[in-house]
ZAKOL-970326 format. One record per residue (C-alpha): x, y, z. Coordinates in steps of 0.5 Angstrom, whole numbers, plus 500, padded with zeros to 3 digits. Each point is the difference from the previous one (the first is absolute). Layout:
# ZAKOL-970326
   px   py   pz
    X    Y    Z
...
END
This chain:
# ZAKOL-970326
   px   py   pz
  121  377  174
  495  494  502
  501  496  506
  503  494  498
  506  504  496
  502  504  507
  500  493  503
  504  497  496
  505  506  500
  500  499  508
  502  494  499
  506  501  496
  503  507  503
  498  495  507
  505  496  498
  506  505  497
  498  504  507
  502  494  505
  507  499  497
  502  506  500
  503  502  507
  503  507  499
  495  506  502
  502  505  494
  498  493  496
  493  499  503
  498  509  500
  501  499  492
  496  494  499
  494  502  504
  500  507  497
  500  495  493
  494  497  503
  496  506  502
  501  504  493
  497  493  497
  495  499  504
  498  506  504
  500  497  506
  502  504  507
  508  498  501
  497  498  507
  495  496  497
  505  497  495
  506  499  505
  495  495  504
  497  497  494
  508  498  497
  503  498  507
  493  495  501
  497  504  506
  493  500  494
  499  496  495
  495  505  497
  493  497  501
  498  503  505
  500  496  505
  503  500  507
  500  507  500
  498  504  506
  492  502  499
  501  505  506
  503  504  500
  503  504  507
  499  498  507
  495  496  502
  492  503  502
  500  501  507
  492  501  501
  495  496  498
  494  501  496
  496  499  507
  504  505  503
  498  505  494
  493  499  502
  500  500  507
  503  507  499
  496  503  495
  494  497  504
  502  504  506
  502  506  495
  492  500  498
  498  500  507
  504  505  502
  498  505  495
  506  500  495
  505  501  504
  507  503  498
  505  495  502
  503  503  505
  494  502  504
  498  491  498
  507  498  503
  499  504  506
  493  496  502
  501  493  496
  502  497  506
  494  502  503
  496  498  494
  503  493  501
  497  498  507
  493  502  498
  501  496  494
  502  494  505
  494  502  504
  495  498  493
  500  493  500
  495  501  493
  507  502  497
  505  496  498
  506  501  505
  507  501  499
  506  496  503
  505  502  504
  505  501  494
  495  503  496
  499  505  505
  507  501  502
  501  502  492
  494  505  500
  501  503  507
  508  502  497
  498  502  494
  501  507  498
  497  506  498
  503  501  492
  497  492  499
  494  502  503
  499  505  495
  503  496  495
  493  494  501
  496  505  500
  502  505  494
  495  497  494
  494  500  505
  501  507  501
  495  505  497
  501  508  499
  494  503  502
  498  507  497
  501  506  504
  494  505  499
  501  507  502
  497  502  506
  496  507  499
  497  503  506
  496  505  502
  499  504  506
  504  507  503
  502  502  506
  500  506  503
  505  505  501
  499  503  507
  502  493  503
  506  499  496
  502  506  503
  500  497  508
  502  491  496
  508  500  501
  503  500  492
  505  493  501
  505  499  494
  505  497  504
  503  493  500
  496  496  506
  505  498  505
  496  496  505
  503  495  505
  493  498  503
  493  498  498
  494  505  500
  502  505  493
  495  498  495
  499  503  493
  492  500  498
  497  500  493
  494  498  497
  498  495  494
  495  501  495
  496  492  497
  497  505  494
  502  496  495
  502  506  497
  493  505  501
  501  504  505
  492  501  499
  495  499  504
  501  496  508
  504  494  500
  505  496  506
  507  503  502
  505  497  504
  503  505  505
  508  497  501
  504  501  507
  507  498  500
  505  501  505
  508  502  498
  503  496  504
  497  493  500
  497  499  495
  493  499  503
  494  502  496
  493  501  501
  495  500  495
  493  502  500
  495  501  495
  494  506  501
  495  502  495
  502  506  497
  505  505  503
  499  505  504
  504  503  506
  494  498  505
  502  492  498
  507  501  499
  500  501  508
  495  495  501
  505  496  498
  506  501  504
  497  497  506
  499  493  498
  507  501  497
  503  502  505
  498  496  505
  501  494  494
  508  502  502
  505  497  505
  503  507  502
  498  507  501
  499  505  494
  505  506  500
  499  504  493
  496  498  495
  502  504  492
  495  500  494
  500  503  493
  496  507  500
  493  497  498
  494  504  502
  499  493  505
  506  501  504
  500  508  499
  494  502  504
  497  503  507
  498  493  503
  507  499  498
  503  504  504
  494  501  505
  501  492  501
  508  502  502
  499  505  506
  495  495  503
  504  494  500
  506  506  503
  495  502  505
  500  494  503
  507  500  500
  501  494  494
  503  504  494
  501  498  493
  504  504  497
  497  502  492
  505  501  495
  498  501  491
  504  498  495
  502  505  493
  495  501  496
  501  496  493
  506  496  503
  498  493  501
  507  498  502
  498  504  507
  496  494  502
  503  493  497
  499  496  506
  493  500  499
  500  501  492
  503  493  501
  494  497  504
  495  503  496
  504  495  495
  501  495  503
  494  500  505
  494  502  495
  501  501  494
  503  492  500
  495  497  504
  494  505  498
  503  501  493
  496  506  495
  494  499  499
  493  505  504
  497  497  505
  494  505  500
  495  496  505
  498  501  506
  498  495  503
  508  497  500
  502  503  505
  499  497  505
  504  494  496
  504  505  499
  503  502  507
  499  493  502
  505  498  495
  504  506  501
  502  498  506
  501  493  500
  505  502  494
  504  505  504
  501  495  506
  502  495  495
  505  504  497
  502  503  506
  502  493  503
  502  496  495
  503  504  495
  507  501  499
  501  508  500
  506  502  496
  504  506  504
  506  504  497
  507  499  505
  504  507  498
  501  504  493
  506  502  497
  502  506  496
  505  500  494
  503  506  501
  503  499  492
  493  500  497
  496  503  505
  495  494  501
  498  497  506
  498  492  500
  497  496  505
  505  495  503
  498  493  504
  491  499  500
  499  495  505
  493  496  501
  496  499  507
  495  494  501
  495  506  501
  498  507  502
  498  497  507
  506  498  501
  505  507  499
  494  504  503
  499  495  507
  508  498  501
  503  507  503
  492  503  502
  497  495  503
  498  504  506
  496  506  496
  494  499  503
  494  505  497
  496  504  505
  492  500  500
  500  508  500
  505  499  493
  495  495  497
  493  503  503
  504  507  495
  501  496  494
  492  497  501
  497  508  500
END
């Protein structure tokens, strides 16, 4: 039916359909109408009672509540996104205030005003998730092979933990070992050694040149001295650079002089074991240093410069997300984590309760040896 005949129609049943008053009447005349045209008895109920005259105009082009963000507010926030490292928006919510104030303190920016600011400083997680969804890339996940075997005899005197940590301070660490192979295992190449304690959040990372027990050690000192608290136990995979003698030689030096370090091992082949750290070699390494080798020595310098800097940016400015209780349905006999809260950084849940744990010299003068 062309356009002009169903205009000519309307005109009629709009008619016929004003000077009737009884409701039966009406329904009748609009279900006529809607066989007719093929027109929705909406539609049609506001083209006969004059609300639309049927060429489209008046009508509303937006649909729904108004826009409450700005284009200027997308972009500041997907900037401060980058900036970050692509931050999930729980984590980017939690230090976007902070963000602000040195966006103010950059006057080659263009700054915001202050409704602008209070718009993007209330925004919520979903939302920032939502600005961010379509520059979201997924990174390939390679498998990550790895060599090296442990000896038996040392696994013997290294407690098996397999419990749930259930730690209420700082100084329980979980250790483990990244390999920038780009996939060979061949040859010598940079690893990255991964500290990261339980409780807090906060995280270590060094670089090393190869691994091997020696350099594992060698790193701990400067690690530890890096953290606000005192090492209480440290759990590691079974790796041969975790599971050796200097290992454990290194262990009764430090008890020696009476600053104990309680070694614990995970279960072989059970990743779960060491989920704390499994994480911040994601988070940590394989974000910033990504898959592929780094196989030339002379980087390493860079690299341990580099490495520390990065640990202390993430340990003081980026929000670390922490569990607060699990529950357990008894029906399906699941368990699922319930409430995940943000702190401004590791820092600040490590420093708030603990700040008067000093370390020793005799401690530091056994991490160095």
């Amino acid at each position: 039916m062309k356009k002009e005949t169903i205009r000519e129609l309307t005109e009629k049943y709009r008619d016929k359909y004003a000077r009737l008053s009884y409701k039966k009447a009406h329904g009748a005349l609009l279900t006529q109408y809607c066989e007719i045209t093929g027109y929705t008895r909406k539609y049609a109920q506001k083209l006969l009672s004059g609300k639309r005259d049927g060429s489209g105009e008046g009508r509303r082009k937006n649909k729904g509540r108004p826009r409450k963000y700005t284009e200027g507010d997308k972009r500041i926030i997907r900037t401060v996104w980058d900036k970050t490292g692509y931050w999930s928006g729980r984590r980017l919510k939690s230090a976007l205030r902070l963000w602000l104030q040195s966006w103010n303190n950059d006057k080659r920016r263009e700054q915001p005003g202050e409704e602008q600011k209070r718009r993007i400083s209330g925004i919520s997680a979903a939302q920032i998730d939502r600005f961010i969804r379509e520059y979201r890339q997924s990174k390939p996940r390679e498998k990550n092979w790895r060599i090296g075997h442990s000896v038996d005899a040392v696994k013997g005197l290294i407690e098996q933990r397999s419990e749930r940590w259930d730690v209420h301070e700082p100084g329980w660490l979980e250790a483990d070992c990244v390999a920038l192979c780009g996939g060979d295992m061949s040859g010598s190449f940079v690893w990255l050694l991964t500290i990261t304690d339980v409780w807090s959040g906060w995280t270590e990372v060094r670089a090393m040149w190869n691994r091997s027990a020696r350099k594992v050690i060698d790193h701990y000192g400067p690690a530890e001295e890096s953290c606000p608290f005192k090492w209480l136990g440290i759990d590691t995979d079974n790796g041969g650079e975790f599971m050796s003698w200097e290992t454990i030689q290194w262990s009764l030096m430090r008890e020696a002089i009476g600053s104990r370090l309680h070694l614990t091992r995970s279960r072989a082949g059970v990743k779960n074991d060491q989920a704390y750290v499994e994480e911040k070699n994601l988070t940590h390494c394989r974000d910033f240093f990504g898959y592929d080798r780094y196989g030339y020595q002379q980087i390493m310098g860079v690299m341990q410069e580099l490495c520390a800097c990065w640990s202390l940016y993430n340990n003081l400015y980026r929000p670390q997300l922490k569990q607060l209780s699990r529950e357990k349905n008894r029906e399906q006999g699941e368990e699922k984590a319930r409430g995940v809260s943000t702190d401004a950084g590791g820092k600040n849940h490590a420093m708030g309760r603990h700040r008067g744990s000093n370390k020793t010299s005799a401690r530091k003068g056994a991490t160095s040896q």
